[in-house]
C-alpha positions in Angstrom: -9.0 -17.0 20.0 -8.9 -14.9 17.3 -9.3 -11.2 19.7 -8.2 -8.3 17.6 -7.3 -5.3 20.7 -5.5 -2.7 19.3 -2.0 -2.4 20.5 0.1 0.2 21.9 3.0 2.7 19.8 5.6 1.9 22.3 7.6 0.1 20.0 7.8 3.0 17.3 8.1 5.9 19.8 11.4 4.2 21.1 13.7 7.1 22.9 16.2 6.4 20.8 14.2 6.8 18.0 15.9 9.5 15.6 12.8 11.2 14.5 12.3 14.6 14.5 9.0 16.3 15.9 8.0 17.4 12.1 6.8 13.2 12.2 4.5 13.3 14.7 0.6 14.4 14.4 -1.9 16.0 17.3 -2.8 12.2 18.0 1.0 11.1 19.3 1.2 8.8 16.7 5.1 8.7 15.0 5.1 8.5 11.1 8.0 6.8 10.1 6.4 4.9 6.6 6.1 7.6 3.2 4.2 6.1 0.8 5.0 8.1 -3.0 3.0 8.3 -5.7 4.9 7.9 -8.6 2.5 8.4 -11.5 -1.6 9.0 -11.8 -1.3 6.6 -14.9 -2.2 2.9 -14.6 -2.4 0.0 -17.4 -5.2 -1.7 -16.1 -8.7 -0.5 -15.2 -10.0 -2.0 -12.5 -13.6 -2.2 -12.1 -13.7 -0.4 -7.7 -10.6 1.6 -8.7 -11.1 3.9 -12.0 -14.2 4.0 -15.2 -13.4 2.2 -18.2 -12.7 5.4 -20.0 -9.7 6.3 -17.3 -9.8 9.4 -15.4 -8.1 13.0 -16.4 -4.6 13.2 -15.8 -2.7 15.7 -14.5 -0.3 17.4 -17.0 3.5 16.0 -17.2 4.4 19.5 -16.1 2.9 19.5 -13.0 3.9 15.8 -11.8 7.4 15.8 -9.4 10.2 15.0 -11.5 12.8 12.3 -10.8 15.0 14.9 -8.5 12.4 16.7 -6.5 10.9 13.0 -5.9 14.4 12.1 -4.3 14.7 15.9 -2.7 11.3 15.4 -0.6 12.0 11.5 0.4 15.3 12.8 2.1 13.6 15.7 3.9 11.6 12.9 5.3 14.1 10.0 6.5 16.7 12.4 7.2 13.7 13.5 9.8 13.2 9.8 10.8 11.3 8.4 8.1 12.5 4.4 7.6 9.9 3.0 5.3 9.3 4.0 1.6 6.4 2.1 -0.6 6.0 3.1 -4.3 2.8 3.0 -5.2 0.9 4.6 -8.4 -1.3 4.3 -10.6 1.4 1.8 -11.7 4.7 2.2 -10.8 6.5 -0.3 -12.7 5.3 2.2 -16.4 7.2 4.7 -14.9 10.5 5.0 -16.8 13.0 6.1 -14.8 11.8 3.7 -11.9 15.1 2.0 -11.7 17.4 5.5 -11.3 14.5 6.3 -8.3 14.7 3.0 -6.8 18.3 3.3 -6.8 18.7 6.7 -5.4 16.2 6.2 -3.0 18.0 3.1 -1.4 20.7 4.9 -0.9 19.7 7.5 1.2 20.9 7.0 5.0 18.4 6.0 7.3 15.8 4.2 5.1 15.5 0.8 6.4 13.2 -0.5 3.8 12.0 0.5 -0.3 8.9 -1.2 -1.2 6.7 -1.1 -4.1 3.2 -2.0 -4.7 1.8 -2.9 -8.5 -0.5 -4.8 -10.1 2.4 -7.0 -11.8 1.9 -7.0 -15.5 5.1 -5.3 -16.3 7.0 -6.6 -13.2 8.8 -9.7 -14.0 10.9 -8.3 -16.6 11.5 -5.2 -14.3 12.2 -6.8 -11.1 16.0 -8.3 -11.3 17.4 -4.5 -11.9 14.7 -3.3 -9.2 16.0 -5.7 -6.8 19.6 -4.7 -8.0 18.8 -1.4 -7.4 17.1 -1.5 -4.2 14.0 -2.3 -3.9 13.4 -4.7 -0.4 9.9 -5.4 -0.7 7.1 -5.8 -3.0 3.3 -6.2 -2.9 1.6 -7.6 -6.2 -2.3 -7.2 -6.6 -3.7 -9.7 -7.8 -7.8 -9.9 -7.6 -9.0 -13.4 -9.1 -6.3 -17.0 -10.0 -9.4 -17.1 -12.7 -7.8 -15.6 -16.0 -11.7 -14.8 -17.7 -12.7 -12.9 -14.5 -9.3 -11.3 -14.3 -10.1 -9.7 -17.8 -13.8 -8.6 -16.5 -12.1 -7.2 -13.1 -9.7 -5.1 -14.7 -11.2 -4.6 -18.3 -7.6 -5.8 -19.7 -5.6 -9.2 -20.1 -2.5 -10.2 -18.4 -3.6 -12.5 -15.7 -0.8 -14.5 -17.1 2.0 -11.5 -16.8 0.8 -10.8 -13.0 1.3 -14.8 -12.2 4.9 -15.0 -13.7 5.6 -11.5 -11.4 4.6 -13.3 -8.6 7.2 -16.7 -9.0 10.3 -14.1 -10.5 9.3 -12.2 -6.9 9.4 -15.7 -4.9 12.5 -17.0 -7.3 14.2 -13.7 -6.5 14.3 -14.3 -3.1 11.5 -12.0 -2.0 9.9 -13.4 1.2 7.6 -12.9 1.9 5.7 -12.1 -1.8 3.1 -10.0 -0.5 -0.3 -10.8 -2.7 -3.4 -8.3 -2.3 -6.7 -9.4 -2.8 -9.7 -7.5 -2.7 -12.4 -9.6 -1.9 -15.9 -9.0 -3.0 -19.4 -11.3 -2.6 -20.3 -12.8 -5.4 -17.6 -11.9 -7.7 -14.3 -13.9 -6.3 -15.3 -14.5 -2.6 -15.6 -18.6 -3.9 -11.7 -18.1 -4.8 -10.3 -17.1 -0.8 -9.5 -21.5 -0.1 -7.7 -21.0 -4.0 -5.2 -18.5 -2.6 -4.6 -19.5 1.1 -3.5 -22.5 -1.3 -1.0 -20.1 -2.5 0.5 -20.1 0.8 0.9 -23.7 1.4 4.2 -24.1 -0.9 6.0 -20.6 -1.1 6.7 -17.9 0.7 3.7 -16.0 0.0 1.9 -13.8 1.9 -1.8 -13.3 1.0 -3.9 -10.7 2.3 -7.5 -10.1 2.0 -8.6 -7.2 1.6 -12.2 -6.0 3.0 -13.7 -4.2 0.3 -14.9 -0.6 0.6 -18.8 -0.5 -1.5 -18.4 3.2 -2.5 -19.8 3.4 -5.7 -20.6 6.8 -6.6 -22.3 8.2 -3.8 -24.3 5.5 -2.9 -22.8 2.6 0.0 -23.1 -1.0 -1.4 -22.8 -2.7 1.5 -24.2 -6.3 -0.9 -20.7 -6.6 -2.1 -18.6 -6.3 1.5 -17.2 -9.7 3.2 -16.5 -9.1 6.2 -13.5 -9.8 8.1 -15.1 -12.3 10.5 -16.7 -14.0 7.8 -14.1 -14.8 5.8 -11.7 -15.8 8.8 -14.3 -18.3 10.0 -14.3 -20.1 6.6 -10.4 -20.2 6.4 -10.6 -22.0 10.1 -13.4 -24.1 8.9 -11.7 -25.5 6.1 -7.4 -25.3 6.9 -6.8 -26.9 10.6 -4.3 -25.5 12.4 -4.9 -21.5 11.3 -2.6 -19.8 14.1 -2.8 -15.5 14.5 0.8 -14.4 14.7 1.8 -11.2 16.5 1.1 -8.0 14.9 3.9 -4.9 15.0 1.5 -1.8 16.3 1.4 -0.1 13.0 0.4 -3.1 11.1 -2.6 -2.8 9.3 -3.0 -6.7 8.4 -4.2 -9.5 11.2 -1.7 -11.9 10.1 -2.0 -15.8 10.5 -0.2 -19.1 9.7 -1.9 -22.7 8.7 0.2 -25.3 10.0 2.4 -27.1 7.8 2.0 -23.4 5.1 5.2 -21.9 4.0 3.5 -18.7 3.3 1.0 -16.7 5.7 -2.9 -15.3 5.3 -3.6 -11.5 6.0 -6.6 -9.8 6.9 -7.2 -6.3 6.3 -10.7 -5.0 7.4 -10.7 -1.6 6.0 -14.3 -1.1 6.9 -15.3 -3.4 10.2 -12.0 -2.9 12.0 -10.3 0.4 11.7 -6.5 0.7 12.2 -6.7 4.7 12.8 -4.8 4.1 16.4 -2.0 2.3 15.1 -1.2 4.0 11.7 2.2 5.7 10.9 1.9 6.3 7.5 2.5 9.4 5.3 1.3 9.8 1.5 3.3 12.0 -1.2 1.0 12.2 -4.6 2.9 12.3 -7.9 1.3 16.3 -8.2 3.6 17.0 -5.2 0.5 17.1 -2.8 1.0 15.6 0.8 -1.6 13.9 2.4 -1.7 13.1 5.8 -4.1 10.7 6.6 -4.9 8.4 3.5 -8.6 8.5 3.9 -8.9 12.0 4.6 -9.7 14.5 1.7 -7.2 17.4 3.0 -3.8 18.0 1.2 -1.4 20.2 1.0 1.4 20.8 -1.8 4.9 20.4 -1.5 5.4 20.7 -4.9 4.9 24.5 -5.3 7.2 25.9 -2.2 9.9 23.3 -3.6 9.6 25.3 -6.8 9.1 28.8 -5.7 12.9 28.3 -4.2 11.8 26.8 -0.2 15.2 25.4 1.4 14.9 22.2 3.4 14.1 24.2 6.8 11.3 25.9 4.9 9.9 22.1 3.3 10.0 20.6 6.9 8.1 23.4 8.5 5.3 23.2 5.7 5.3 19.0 6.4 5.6 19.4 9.8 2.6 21.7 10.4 0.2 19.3 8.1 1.6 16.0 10.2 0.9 18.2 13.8 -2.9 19.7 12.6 -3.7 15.8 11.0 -7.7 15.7 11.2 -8.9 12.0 11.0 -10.8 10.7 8.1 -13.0 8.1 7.6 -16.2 9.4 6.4 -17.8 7.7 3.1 -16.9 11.2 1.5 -13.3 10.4 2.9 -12.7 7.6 0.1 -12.2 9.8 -2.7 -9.5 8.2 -4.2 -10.3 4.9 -4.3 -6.6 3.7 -5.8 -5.1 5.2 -3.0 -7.6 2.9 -0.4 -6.1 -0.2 -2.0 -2.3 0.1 -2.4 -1.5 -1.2 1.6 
């Protein structure tokens, strides 16, 4: 009932698709979603994603400024690229997110401008976004418990990141895409809570598996799986339905009957989506990455500022995309932040 067989690309390696041969890797896969880093800093501190003390920054210098961000996301729609996300550390703290937002929805091509954050500073942010662009967003959102929320993220504002997601669903967004990282023993009694969520508003929910690196030791104690958690959702809401997935998704998505919203699964660790992925990742440093869990990059930054014209950029993308070496490995989760913002 609930199979999960890995579907073909055939749908994103359309003939008419405009894409150049700089977007596809050694696997045949087409990467038409750039996901850009917009700053290292973040004003929460997650317990699975940075230490309390923060981690060391890169120097303001060496991050891409507003212009080269814009220069490097056109190289790459303008090669068939149709999907942006914005992703951080936190986007939203970034100040001149509205001029990026705006300039990037304008450039031909680009179908959709997303953004993932942790909503504390959204709410307030989000009608000039929206004005400005910005088609999608995802909110992370760990626990609907405000004391835990402050012991998760070692900071308040569990109210802030609720008020993000109604000015999202008030704004029109649909869906609100919520992420929740699920982990045993700490808000694994909370999943009935948030398919709740679902049941009124055009919320989309999606659990997230999560990945026990700590340090350099595995701790599989805190992992729920996929299965497991689907089988309570069917035990307890009648009617849970799986919708079709696009070939590049990396959520199993599902309905309960009579929901407005929808439920996501996404099972990082039992279920790869390696096959299926088309997705690109620009760090604010200016270093590319092509395979999110793999520790190889390679910076854009430094030919962009050495004087490189366009035909130069593309050849340097197009030879990482085309030697893309698969991660996967537990020394492949190295940036933990970066695991999380799907």
């Amino acid at each position: 009932m609930y199979a999960t067989s890995c579907a073909t690309l055939s749908d994103d390696m359309s003939k008419d698709s405009p894409a150049s041969d700089m977007l596809i890797d050694s696997f045949g896969r087409l990467h038409t979603y750039l996901r850009i880093s917009l700053t290292e800093r973040c004003n929460l501190r997650c317990q699975y994603c940075m230490p309390a003390e923060g981690v060391e920054l890169t120097p303001s210098p060496q991050l891409l400024s507003q212009n080269e961000i814009v220069r490097l996301a056109n190289l790459f729609v303008s090669s068939g690229v149709e999907k942006i996300r914005l992703t951080g550390g936190e986007p939203t703290i970034r100040k001149d997110i509205e001029d990026i937002c705006l300039q990037l929805s304008n450039l031909q091509g680009l179908k959709t401008l997303a953004m993932t954050t942790n909503g504390i500073t959204l709410a307030k942010k989000l009608p000039k976004l929206k004005e400005c662009g910005l088609t999608s967003v995802n909110i992370s959102l760990d626990t609907l418990v405000p004391a835990k929320f402050e012991f998760i993220t070692r900071r308040k504002g569990h109210e802030r990141v609720m008020e993000s997601i109604n000015t999202a669903v008030d704004l029109g967004y649909n869906p609100v895409k919520v992420n929740c990282v699920v982990m045993r023993g700490l808000n694994d009694d909370e999943i009935f809570d948030f398919v709740e969520l679902t049941r009124e508003k055009p919320i989309n929910v999606r659990f997230i598996e999560f990945m026990p690196f700590d340090g350099n030791v595995w701790n599989v104690k805190k992992l729920v799986p996929y299965s497991e958690m689907l089988d309570k959702v069917a035990k307890q809401f009648t009617g849970l339905k799986r919708l079709k997935d696009h070939p590049t998704d990396t959520a199993k998505n599902f309905r309960v009957d009579g929901h407005c919203g929808t439920v996501s699964f996404i099972t990082s660790m039992t279920e790869h989506f390696c096959a299926g992925c088309n997705r690109l990742r620009l760090l604010a440093d200016g270093n590319f990455k092509v395979c999110l869990f793999g520790p190889s990059e390679v910076s854009l930054r430094d030919p962009l500022r050495h004087g490189a014209d366009d035909d130069e950029l593309k050849e340097v993308i197009g030879a990482a995309v085309n030697h893309l070496m698969i991660g996967g490995s537990a020394a492949a989760f190295d940036l933990m932040g970066i695991a999380y913002d799907l």
